[in-house]
FIMARMAR-664986 format. One record per residue (C-alpha): residue number from 1; residue in one letter; chain; x, y, z. Coordinates in Angstrom, 1 decimal, padded with zeros to 4 digits, always signed. Layout:
BEGIN
+------+------+--------+--------+--------+--------+
! zati ! loza ! lodren !   east !  north !     up !
+------+------+--------+--------+--------+--------+
!  NUM !    a !      A !      X !      Y !      Z !
...
+------+------+--------+--------+--------+--------+
//
This chain:
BEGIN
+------+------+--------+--------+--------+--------+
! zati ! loza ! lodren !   east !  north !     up !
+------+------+--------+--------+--------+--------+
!    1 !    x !      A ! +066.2 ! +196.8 ! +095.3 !
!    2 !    x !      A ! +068.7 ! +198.1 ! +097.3 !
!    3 !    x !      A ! +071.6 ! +198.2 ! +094.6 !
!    4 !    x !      A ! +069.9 ! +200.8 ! +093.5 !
!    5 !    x !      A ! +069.7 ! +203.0 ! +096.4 !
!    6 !    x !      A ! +072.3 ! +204.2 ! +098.5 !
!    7 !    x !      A ! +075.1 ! +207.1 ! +098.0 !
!    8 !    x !      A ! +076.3 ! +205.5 ! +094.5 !
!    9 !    x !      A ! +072.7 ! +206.6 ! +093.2 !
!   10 !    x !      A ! +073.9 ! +209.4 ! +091.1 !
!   11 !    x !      A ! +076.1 ! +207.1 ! +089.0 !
!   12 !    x !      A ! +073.2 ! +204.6 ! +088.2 !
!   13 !    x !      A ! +072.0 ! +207.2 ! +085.3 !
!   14 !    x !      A ! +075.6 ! +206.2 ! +083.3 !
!   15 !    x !      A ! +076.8 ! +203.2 ! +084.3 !
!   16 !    x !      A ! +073.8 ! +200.4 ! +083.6 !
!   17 !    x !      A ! +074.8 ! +197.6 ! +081.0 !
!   18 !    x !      A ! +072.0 ! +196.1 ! +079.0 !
!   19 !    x !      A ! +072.0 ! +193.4 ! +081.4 !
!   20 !    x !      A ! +071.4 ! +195.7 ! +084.1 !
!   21 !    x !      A ! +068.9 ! +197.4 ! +082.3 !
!   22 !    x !      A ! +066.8 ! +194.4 ! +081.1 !
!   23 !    x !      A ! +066.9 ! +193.3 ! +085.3 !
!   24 !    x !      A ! +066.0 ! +197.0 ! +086.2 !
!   25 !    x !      A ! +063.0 ! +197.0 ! +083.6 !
!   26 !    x !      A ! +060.4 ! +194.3 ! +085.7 !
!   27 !    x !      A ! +061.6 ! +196.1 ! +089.4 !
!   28 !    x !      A ! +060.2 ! +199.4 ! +088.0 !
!   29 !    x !      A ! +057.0 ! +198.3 ! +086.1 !
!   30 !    x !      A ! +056.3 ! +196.0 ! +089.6 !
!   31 !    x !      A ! +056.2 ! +199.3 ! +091.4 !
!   32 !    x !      A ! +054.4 ! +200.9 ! +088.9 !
!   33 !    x !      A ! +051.8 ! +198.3 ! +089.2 !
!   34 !    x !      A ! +052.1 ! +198.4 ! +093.1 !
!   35 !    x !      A ! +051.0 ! +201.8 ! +092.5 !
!   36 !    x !      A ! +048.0 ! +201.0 ! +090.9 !
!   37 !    x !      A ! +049.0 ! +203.6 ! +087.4 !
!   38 !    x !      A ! +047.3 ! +202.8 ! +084.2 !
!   39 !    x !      A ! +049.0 ! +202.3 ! +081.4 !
!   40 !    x !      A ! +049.1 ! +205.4 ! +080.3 !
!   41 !    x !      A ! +050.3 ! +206.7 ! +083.6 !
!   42 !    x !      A ! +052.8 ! +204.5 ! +083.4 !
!   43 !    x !      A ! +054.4 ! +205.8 ! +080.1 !
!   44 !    x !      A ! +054.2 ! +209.4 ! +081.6 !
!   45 !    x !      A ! +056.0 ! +208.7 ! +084.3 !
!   46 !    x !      A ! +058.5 ! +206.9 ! +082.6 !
!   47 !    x !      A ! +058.6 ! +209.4 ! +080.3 !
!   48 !    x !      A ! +058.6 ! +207.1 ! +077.1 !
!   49 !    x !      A ! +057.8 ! +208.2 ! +073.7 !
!   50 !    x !      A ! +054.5 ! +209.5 ! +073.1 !
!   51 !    x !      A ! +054.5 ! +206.5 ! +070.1 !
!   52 !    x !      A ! +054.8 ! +203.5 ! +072.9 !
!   53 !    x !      A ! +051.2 ! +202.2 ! +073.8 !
!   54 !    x !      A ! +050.9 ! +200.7 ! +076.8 !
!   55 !    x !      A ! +051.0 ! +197.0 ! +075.7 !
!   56 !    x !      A ! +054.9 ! +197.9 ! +074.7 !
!   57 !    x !      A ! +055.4 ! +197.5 ! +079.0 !
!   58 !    x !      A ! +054.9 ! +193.8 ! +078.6 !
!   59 !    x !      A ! +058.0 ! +193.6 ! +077.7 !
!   60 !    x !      A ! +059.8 ! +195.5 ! +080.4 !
!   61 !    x !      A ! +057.5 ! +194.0 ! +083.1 !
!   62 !    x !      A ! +058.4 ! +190.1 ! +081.8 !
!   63 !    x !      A ! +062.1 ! +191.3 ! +081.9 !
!   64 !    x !      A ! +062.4 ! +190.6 ! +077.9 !
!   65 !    x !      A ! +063.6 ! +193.7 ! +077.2 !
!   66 !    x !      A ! +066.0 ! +196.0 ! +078.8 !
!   67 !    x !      A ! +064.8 ! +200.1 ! +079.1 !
!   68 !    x !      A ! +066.3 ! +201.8 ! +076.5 !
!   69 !    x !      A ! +069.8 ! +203.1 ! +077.5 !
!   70 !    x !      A ! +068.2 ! +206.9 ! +077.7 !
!   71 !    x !      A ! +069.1 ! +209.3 ! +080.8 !
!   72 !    x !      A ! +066.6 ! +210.3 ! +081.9 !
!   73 !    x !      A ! +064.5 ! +207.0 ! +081.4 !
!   74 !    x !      A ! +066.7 ! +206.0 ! +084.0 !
!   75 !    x !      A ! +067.1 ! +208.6 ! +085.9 !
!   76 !    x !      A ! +063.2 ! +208.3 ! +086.2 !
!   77 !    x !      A ! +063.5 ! +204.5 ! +086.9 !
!   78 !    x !      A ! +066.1 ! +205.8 ! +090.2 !
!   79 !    x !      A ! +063.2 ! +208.3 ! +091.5 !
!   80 !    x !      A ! +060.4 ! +205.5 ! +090.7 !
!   81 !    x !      A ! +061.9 ! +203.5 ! +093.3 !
!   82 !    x !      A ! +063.6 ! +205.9 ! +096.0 !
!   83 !    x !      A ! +060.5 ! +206.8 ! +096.4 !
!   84 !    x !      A ! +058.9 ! +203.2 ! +096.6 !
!   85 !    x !      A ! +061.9 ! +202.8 ! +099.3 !
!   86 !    x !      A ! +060.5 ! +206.0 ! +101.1 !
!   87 !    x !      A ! +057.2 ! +204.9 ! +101.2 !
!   88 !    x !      A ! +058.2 ! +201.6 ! +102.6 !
!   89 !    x !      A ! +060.1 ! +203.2 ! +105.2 !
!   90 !    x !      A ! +057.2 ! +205.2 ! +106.4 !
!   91 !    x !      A ! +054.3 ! +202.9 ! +105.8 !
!   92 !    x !      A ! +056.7 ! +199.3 ! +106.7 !
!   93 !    x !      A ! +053.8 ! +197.6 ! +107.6 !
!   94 !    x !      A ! +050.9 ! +197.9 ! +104.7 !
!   95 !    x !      A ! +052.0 ! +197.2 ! +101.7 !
!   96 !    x !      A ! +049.1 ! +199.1 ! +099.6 !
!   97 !    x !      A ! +049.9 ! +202.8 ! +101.3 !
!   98 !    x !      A ! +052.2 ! +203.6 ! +098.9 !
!   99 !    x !      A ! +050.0 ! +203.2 ! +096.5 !
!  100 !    x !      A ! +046.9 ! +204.9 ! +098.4 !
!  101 !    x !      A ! +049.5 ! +207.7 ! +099.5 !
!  102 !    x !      A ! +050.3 ! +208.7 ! +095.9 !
!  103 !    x !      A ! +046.6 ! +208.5 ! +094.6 !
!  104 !    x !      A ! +045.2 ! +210.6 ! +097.6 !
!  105 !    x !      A ! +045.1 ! +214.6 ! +097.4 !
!  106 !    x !      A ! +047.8 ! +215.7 ! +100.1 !
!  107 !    x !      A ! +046.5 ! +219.0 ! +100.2 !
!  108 !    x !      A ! +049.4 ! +219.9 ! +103.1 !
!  109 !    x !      A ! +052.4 ! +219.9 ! +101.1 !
!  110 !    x !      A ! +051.3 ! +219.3 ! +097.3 !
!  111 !    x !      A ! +047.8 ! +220.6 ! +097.3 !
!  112 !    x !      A ! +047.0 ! +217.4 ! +095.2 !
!  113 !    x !      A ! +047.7 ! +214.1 ! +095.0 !
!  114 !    x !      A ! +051.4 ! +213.2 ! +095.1 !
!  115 !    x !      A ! +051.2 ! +210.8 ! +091.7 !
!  116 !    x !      A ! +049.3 ! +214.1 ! +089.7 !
!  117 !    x !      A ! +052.2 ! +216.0 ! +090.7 !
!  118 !    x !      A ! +054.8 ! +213.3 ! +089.2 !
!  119 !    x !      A ! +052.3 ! +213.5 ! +086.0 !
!  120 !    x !      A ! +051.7 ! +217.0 ! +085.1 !
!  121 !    x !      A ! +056.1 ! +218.2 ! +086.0 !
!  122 !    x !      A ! +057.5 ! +214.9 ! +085.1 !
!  123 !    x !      A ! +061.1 ! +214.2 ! +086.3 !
!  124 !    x !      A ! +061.2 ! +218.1 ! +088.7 !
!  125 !    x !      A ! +058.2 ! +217.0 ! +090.0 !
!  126 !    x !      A ! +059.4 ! +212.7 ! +090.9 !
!  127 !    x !      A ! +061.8 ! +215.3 ! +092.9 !
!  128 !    x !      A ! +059.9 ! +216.8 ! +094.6 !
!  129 !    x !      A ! +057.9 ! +213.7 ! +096.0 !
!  130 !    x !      A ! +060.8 ! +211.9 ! +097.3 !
!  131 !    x !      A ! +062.3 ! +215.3 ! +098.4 !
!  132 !    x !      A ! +059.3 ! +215.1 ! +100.8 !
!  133 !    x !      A ! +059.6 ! +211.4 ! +102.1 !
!  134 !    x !      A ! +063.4 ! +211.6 ! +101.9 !
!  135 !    x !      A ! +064.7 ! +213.9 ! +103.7 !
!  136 !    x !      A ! +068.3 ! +213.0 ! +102.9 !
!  137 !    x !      A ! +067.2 ! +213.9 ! +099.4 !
!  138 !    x !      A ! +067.9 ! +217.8 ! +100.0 !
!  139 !    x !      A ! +071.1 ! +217.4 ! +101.6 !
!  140 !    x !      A ! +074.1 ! +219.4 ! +100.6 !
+------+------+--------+--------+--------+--------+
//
């Protein structure tokens, strides 16, 4: 996963082939699953089509099929896992807190649970997450 972190990450968005893309597609639907989201859930925070049902992420989760070469789709995929990086770098040793850290009201700093905020303000709000585990995120 870590080609698709560092300080190159804002040149992911444009610069992923279909071959890059179809390899990209199962790292992001494992996380998604890590984090224990439906299906549904997983659509929203992707931010697919409202005409994809959730047996469409077969595909992407086998590696079949590459995410479609769309923005912010990927731009998505880039938050989905700095923020599965974050986690890990907080909670190295259990690998179920990152999923029990987004599903769990953190009335502190979001005054709900982390994954609602990603639902309900979509790609501003996958900011705003890994803004808050990342704190290199809101350097200038």
């Amino acid at each position: 996963m870590s080609r698709y972190c560092g300080p190159d990450r804002e040149r992911l968005v444009l610069e992923l082939n279909y071959e890059e893309r179809r390899r990209l597609a199962p790292i992001v639907m494992a996380i998604l699953d890590d984090w224990k989201l439906d299906g549904e859930q997983q659509l929203a925070v992707l931010g697919m089509p409202g005409d994809t049902r959730p047996r469409h992420l077969n595909q992407y989760r086998q590696g079949t099929t590459p995410f479609p070469q769309e923005a912010e789709l990927i731009d998505r995929a880039r938050h989905i896992i700095g923020i599965q990086e974050a986690l890990h770098l907080i909670f190295p040793r259990n690998p179920l807190m990152p999923g029990f850290w987004l599903s769990n009201p953190n009335n502190r700093q979001f005054g709900q649970a982390p994954v609602n905020i990603m639902l309900e303000d979509g790609l501003p709000g996958m900011e705003r997450v890994w803004g808050h585990l990342d704190c290199t995120r809101n350097w200038s």
